[in-house]
VEXKEVEX-79095 format. One record per atom (N, C-alpha, C, O): residue in three letters; x, y, z. Coordinates in steps of 0.05 Angstrom, whole numbers, plus 5000, padded with zeros to 4 digits. Atoms other than C-alpha are relative to their C-alpha. Layout:
ALAXYZ/...
This chain:
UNK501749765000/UNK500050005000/UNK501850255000/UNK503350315019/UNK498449754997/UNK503050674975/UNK498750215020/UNK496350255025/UNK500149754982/UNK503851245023/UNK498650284980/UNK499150264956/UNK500349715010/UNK500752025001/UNK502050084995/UNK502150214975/UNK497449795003/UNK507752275010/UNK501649854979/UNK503649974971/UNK498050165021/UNK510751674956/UNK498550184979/UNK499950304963/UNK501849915023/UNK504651964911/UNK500850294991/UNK500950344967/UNK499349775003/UNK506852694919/UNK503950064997/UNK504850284991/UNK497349945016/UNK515052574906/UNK500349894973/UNK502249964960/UNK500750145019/UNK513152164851/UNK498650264980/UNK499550354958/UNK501349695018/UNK509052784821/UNK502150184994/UNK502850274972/UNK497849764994/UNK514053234838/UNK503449874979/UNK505350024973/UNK497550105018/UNK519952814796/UNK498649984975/UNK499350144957/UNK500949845037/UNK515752784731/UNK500650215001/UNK502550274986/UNK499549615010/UNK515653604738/UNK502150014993/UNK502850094971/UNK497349945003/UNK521953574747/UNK501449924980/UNK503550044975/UNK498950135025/UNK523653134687/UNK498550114986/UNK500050164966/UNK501249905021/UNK518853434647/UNK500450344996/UNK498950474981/UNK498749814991/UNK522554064665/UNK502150094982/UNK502350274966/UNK497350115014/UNK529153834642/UNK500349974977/UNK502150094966/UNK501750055023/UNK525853574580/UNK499250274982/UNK499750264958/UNK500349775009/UNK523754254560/UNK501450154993/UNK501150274971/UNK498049844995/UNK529554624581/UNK502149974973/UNK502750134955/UNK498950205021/UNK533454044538/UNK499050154975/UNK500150364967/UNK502249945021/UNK528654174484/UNK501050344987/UNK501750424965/UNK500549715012/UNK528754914480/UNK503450095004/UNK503550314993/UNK498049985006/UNK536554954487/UNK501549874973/UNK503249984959/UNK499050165034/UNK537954434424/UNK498750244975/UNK500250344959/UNK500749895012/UNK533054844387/UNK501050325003/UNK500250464984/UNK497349734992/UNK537755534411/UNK501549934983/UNK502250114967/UNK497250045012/UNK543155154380/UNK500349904976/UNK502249934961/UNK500750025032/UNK540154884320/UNK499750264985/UNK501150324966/UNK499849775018/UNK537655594301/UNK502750104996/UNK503350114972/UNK498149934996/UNK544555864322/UNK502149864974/UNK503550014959/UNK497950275028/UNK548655264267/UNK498150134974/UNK499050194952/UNK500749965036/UNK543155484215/UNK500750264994/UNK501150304970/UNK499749735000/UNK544556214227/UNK502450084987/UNK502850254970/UNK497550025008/UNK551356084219/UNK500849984974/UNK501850164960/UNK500450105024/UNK551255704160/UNK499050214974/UNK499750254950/UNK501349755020/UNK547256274128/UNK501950185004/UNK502750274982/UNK498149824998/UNK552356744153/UNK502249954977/UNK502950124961/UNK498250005012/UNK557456374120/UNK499649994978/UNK501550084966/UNK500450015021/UNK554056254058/UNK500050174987/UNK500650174963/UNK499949765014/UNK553356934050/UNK502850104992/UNK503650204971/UNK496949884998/UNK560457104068/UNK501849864978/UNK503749994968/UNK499250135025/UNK562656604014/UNK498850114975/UNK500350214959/UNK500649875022/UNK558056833960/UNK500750364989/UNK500450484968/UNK499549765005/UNK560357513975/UNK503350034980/UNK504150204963/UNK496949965002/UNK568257323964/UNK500049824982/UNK502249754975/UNK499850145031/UNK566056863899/UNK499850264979/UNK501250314960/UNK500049845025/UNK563157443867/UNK502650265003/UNK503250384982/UNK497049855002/UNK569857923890/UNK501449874981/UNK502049964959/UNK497850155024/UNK573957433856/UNK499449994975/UNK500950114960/UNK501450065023/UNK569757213800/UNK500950324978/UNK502350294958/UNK499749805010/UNK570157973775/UNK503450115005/UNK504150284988/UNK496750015001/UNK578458003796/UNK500749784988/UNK503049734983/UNK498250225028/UNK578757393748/UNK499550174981/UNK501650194969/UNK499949915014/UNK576057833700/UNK501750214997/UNK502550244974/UNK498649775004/UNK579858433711/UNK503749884994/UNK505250014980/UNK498150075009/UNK586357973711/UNK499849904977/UNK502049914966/UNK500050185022/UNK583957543647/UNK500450274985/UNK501850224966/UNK499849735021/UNK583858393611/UNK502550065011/UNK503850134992/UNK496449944995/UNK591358533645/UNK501049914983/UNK502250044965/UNK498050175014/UNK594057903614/UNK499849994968/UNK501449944950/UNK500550005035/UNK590857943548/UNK501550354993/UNK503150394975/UNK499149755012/UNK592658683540/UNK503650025004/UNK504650224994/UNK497850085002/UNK600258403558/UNK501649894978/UNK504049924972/UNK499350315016/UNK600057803507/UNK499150114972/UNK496750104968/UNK500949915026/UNK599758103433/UNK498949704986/UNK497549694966/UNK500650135023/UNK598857413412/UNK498049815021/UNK498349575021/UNK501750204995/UNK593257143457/UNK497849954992/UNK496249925010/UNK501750105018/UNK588456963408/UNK501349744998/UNK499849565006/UNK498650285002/UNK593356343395/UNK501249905023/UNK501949665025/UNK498950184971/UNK595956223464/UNK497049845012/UNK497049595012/UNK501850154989/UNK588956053495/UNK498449864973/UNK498249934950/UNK501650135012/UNK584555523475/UNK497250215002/UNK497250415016/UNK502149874995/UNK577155763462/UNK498949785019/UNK499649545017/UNK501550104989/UNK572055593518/UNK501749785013/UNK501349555007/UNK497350204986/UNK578255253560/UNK500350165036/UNK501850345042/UNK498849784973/UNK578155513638/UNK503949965002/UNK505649794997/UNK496649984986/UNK585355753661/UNK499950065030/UNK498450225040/UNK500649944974/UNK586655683732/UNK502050215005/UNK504250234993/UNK498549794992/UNK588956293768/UNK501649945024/UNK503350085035/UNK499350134968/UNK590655873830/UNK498050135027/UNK496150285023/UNK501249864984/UNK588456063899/UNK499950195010/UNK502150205021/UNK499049814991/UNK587656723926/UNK497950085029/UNK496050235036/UNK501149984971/UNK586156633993/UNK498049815002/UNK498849614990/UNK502850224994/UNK579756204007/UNK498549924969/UNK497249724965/UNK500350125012/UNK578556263938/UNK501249964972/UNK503050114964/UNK498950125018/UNK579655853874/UNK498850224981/UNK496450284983/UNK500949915024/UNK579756323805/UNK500549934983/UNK502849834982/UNK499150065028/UNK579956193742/UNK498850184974/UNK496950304983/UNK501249905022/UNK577856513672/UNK501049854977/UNK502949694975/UNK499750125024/UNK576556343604/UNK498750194969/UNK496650324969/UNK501349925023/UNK575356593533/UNK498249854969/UNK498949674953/UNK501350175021/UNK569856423483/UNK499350264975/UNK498950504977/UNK500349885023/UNK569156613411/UNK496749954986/UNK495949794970/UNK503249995012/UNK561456793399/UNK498849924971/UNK496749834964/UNK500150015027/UNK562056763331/UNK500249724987/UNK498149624979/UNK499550205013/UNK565156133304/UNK501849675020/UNK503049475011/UNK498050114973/UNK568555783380/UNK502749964981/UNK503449744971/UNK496750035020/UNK576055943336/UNK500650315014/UNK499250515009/UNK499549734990/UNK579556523378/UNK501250114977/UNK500750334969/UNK497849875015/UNK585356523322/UNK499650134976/UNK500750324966/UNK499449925031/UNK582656533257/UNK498350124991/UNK496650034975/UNK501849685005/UNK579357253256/UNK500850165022/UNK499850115044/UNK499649674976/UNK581957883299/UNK498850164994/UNK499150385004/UNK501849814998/UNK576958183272/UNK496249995016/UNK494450165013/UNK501650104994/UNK571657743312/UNK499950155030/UNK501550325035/UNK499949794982/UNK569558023382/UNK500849705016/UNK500649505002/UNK500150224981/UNK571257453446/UNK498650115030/UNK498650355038/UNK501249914978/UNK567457433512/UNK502849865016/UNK504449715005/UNK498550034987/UNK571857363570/UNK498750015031/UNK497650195043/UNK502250074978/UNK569057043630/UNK502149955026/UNK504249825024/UNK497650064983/UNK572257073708/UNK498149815023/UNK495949865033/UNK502150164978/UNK570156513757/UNK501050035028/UNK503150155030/UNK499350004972/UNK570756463833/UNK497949875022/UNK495749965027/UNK501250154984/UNK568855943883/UNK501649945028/UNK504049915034/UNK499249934973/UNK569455953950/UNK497249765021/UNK494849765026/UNK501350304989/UNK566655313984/UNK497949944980/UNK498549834960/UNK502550185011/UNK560155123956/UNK499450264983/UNK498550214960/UNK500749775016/UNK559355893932/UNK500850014965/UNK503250054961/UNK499449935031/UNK560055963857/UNK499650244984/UNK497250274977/UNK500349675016/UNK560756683818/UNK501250004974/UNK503349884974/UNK499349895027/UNK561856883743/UNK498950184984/UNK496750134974/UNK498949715015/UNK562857553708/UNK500250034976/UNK502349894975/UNK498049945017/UNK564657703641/UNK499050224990/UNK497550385001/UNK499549765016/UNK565558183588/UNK500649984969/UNK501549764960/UNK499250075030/UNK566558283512/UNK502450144995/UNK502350394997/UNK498849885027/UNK572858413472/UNK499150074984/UNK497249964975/UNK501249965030/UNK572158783413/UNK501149854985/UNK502849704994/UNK497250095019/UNK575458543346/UNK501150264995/UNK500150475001/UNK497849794999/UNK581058963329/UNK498650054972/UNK499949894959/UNK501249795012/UNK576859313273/UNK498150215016/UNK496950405006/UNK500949684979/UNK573959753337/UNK501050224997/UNK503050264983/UNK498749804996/UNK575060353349/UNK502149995017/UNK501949885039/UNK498149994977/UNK581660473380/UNK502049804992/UNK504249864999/UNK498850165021/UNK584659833335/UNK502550204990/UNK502750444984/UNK497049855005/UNK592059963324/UNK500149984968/UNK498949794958/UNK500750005031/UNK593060143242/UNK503149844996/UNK505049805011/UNK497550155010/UNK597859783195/UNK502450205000/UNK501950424990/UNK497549805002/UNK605260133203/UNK501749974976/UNK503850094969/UNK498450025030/UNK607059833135/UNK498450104969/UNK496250034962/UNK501949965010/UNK605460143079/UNK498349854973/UNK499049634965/UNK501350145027/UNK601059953018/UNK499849675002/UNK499149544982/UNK500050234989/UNK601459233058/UNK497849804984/UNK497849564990/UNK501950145015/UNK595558983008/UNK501049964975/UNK499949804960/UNK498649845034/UNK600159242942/UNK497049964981/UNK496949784964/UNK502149845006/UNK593159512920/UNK501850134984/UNK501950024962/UNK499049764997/UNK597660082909/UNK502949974979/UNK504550164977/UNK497850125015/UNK603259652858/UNK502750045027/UNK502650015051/UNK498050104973/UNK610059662897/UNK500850325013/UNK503050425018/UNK498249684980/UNK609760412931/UNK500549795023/UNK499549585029/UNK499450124973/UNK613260272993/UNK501849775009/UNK502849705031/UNK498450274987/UNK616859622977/UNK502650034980/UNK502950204963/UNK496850105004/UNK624159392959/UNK500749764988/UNK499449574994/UNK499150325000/UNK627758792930/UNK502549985003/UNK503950104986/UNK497449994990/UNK634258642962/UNK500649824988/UNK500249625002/UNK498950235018/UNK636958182907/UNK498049844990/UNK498449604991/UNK502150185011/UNK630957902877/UNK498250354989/UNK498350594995/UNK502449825017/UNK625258242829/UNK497650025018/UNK497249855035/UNK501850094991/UNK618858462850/UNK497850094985/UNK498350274969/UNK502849965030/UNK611358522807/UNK498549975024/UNK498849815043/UNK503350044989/UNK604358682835/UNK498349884988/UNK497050034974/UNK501950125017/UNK600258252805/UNK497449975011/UNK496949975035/UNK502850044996/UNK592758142799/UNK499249645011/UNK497449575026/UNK500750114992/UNK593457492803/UNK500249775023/UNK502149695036/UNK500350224974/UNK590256972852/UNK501050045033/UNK502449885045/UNK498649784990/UNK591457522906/UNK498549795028/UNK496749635024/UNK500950024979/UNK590557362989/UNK496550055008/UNK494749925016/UNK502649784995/UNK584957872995/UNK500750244981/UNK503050284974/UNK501049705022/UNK583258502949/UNK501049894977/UNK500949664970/UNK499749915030/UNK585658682884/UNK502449934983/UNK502649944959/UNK497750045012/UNK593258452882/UNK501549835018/UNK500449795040/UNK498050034984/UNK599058152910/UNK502050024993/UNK502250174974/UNK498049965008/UNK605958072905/UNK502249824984/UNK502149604995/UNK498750255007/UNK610557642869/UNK502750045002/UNK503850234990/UNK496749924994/UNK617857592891/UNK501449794985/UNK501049564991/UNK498850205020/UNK622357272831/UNK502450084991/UNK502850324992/UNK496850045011/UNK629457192802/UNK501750115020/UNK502750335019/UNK499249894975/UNK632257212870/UNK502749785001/UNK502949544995/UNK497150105002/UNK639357072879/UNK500649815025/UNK502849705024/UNK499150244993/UNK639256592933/UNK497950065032/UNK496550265033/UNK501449994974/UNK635856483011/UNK499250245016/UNK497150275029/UNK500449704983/UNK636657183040/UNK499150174982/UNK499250394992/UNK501049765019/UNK633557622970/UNK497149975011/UNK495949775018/UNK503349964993/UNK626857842988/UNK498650284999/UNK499750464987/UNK500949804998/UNK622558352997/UNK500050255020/UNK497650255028/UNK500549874984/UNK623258943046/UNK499750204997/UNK500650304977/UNK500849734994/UNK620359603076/UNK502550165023/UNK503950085042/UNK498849794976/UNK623760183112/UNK498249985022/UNK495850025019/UNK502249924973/UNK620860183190/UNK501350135013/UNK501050105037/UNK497549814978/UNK626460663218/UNK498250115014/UNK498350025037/UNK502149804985/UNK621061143244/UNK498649925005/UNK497150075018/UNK503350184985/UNK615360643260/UNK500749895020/UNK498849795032/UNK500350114982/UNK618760383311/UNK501250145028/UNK502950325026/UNK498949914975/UNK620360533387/UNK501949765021/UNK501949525020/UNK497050214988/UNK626160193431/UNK497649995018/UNK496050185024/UNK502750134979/UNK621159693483/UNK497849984999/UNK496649825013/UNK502650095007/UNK614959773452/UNK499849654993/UNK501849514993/UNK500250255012/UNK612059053427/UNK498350034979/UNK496450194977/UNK500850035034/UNK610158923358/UNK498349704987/UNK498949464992/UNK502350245025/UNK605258433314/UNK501150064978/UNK501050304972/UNK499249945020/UNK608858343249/UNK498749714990/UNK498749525005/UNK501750215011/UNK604657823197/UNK500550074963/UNK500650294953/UNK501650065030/UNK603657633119/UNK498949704997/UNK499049495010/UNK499550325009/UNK601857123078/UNK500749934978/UNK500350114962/UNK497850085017/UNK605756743029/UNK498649684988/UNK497349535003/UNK499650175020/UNK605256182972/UNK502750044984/UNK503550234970/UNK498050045012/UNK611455882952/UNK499749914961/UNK497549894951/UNK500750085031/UNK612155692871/UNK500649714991/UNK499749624970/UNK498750255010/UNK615655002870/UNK498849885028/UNK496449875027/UNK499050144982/UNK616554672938/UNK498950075025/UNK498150305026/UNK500949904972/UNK614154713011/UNK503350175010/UNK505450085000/UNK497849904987/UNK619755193051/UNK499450145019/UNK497150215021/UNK500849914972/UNK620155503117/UNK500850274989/UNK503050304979/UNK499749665007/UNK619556283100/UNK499450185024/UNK497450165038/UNK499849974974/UNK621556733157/UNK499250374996/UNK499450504976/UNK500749654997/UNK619257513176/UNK502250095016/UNK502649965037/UNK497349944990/UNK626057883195/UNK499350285000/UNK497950434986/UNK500349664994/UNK627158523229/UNK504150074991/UNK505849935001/UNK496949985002/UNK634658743206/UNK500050365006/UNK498650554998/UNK499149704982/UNK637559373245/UNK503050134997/UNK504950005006/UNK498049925001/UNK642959733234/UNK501050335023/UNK500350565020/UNK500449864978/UNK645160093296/UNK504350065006/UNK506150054989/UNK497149844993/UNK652560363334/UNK501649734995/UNK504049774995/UNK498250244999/UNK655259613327/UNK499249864968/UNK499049634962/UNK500950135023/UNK653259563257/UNK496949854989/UNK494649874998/UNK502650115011/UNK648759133212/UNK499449765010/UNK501449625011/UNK500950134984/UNK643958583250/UNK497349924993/UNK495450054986/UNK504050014993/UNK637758203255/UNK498749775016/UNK500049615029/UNK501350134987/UNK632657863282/UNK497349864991/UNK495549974978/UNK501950255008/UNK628057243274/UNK497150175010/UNK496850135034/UNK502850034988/UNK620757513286/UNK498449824994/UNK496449875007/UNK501350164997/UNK617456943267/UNK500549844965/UNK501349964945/UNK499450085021/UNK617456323212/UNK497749805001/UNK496349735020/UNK501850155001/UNK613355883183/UNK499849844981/UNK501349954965/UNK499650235023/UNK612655283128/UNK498050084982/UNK495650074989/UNK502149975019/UNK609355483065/UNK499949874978/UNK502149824969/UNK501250175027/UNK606455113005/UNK499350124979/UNK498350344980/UNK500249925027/UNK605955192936/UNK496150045000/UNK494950224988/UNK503350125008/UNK597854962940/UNK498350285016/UNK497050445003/UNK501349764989/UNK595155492991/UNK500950235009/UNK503350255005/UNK498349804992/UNK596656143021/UNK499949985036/UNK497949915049/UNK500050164980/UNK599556043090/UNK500550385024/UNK500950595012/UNK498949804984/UNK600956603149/UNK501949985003/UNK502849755002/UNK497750054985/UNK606756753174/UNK499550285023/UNK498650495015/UNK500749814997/UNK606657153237/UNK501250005031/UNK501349775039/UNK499249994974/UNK609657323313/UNK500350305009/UNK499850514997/UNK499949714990/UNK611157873356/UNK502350135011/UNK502950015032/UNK497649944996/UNK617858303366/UNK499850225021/UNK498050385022/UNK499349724981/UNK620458803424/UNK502750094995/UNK504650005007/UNK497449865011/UNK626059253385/UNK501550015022/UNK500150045042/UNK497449884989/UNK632159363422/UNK503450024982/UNK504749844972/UNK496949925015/UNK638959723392/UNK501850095017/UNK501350155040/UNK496949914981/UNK645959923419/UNK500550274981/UNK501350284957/UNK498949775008/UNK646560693415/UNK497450074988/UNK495250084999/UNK501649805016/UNK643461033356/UNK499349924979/UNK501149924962/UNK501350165013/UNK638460663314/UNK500250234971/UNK499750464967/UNK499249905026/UNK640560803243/UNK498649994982/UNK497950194969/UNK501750135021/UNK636460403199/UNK498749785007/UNK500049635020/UNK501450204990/UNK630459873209/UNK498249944976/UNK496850104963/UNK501450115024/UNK627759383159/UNK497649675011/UNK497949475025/UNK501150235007/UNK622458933147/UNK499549894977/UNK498750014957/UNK498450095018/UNK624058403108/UNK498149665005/UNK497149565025/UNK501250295005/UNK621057673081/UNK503049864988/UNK504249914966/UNK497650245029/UNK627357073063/UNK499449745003/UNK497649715020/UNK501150254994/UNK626556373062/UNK502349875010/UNK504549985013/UNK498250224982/UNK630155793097/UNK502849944980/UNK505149914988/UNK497350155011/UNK634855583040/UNK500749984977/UNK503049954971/UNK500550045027/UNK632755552968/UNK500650374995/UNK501450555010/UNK500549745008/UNK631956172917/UNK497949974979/UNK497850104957/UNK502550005013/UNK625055932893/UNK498550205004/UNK498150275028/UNK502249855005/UNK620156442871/UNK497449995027/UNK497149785040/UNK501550024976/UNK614556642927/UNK498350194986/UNK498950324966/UNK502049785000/UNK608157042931/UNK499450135032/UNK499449975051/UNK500449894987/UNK606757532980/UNK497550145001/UNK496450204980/UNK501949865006/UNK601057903006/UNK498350065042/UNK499249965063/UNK500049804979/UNK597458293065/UNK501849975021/UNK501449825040/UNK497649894980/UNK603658513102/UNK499350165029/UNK497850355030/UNK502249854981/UNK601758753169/UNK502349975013/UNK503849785011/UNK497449904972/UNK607159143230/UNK497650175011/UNK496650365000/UNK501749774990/UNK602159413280/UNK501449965023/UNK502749765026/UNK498949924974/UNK604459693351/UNK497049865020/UNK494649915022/UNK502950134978/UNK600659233405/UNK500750185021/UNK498950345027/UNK500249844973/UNK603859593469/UNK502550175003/UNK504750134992/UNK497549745002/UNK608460183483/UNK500450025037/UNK499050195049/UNK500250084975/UNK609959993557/UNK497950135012/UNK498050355023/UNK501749964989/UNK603559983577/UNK497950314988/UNK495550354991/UNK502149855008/UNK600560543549/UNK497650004968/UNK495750134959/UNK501650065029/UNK597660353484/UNK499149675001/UNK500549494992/UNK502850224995/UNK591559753501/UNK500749914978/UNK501450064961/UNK499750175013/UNK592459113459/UNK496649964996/UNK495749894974/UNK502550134997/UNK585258973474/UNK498150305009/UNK498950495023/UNK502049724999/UNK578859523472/UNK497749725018/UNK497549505007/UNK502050104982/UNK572959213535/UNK498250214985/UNK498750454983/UNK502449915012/UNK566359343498/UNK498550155027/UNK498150015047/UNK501349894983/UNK562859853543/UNK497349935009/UNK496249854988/UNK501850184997/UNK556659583574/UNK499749665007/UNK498349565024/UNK500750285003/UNK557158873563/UNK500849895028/UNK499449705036/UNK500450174969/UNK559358683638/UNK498149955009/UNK496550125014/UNK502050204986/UNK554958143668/UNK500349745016/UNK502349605017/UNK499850294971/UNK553557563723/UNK498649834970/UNK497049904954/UNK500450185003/UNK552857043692/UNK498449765017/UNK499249715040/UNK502150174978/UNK547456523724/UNK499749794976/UNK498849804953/UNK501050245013/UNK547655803706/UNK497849825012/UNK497149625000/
């Protein structure tokens, strides 16, 4: 037989556990809100430092391109590049060619240029348009009559003949034909004494059909400066009788003293076979830093949302 007083500590220990229970209860749920709060905190604090980055990938992916005269052919199209980490987070950028996904073969095409940034689970992306270098602001050709439209104002033959001809031209109306050339080094060149500046960087390009034979035909800068006559390889390339091929790279002049004389000049690897020539192109990409390789289409910055 229970006692009144077993009946009333017996009451009194439920309260008390059902007390505890509550207490329990309404502290987990303190600390649950508190973890989700958090979580939101950080989520924000990450999405904040994806989209910082995201838009400092873009602003570095327009540094490096306005560095790189020739990055139309260094990057792939639609290829991320990682930037590594910068601080908590991972960047990277990439360029796509709206037009035809081919960065190289048109500079007169526009590219988007996209900067990413992730930062745990956060994900951010930015971009922007290049123009093509027929924008405004597009650096002009420094050679002249570079189409020979114009028959040969402007050009030279240093031991070889040269004829404008109509036919079976690159582009427009003519090209060139370089013939009865006395051996590997006769070719064609222009005066650039005054087009150019000591440290600027340069884009020098044609293109060429050989007459017989495939041969490696090279674009030469030759200088004649306080240590005499000199030159330099700007770029070479293998051309064919069957199509017309580029040839094309990028130079940063330097001379000893007092720049006398500066030529640009087409010779081939080894032969003294007949060649065709045709749009000749020396444009100034950058003059330490002050003359933009690349024009950012005004407007076009945007988030990107996948």
């Amino acid at each position: 037989m229970r006692r009144a007083g077993d009946h009333q500590r017996g009451t009194g220990y439920v309260a008390v556990l059902g007390m505890s229970m509550l207490i329990t209860v309404i502290g987990l749920s303190a600390l649950m809100a508190t973890r989700i709060q958090h979580r939101g905190s950080e989520g924000s604090r990450d999405a904040g430092e994806a989209r910082i980055c995201a838009q400092s990938m873009v602003n570095l992916g327009v540094a490096l391109l306005d560095a790189t005269p020739t990055w139309r052919a260094d990057y792939a199209n639609d290829q991320w590049v990682s930037a590594g980490n910068l601080g908590s987070c991972s960047g990277s950028f990439k360029l796509v060619d709206p037009v035809d996904d081919d960065l190289a073969d048109d500079r007169t095409q526009p590219a988007r240029l996209y900067g990413r940034g992730v930062v745990g689970e956060a994900v951010r992306t930015y971009s922007v348009v290049i123009a093509g270098e027929t924008a405004a602001g597009s650096m002009p050709n420094l050679l002249t009559n570079g189409g020979f439209e114009d028959g040969l104002t402007g050009w030279m033959g240093d031991y070889c003949d040269l004829e404008a001809t109509a036919s079976n031209p690159h582009s427009g109306s003519a090209c060139l034909r370089v013939w009865n050339r006395t051996g590997w080094a006769a070719g064609p060149w222009q005066d650039v004494t005054s087009e150019l500046v000591e440290g600027a960087t340069y884009s020098a390009s044609a293109w060429a059909k050989t007459r017989s034979s495939s041969e490696d035909l090279w674009l030469v800068l030759w200088v004649l400066d306080d240590r005499g006559w000199w030159w330099e390889a700007i770029a070479v390339e293998t051309v064919g009788k069957d199509a017309w091929t580029e040839i094309s790279g990028s130079f940063t002049p330097f001379w000893n003293g007092t720049l006398v004389e500066a030529s640009w000049k087409v010779e081939s690897d080894w032969s003294n076979q007949e060649f065709m020539l045709d749009d000749a192109e020396l444009v100034l990409e950058s003059a330490g830093g002050g003359v933009p390789t690349i024009e950012v289409v005004p407007g076009s910055w945007r988030r990107e949302v996948y």
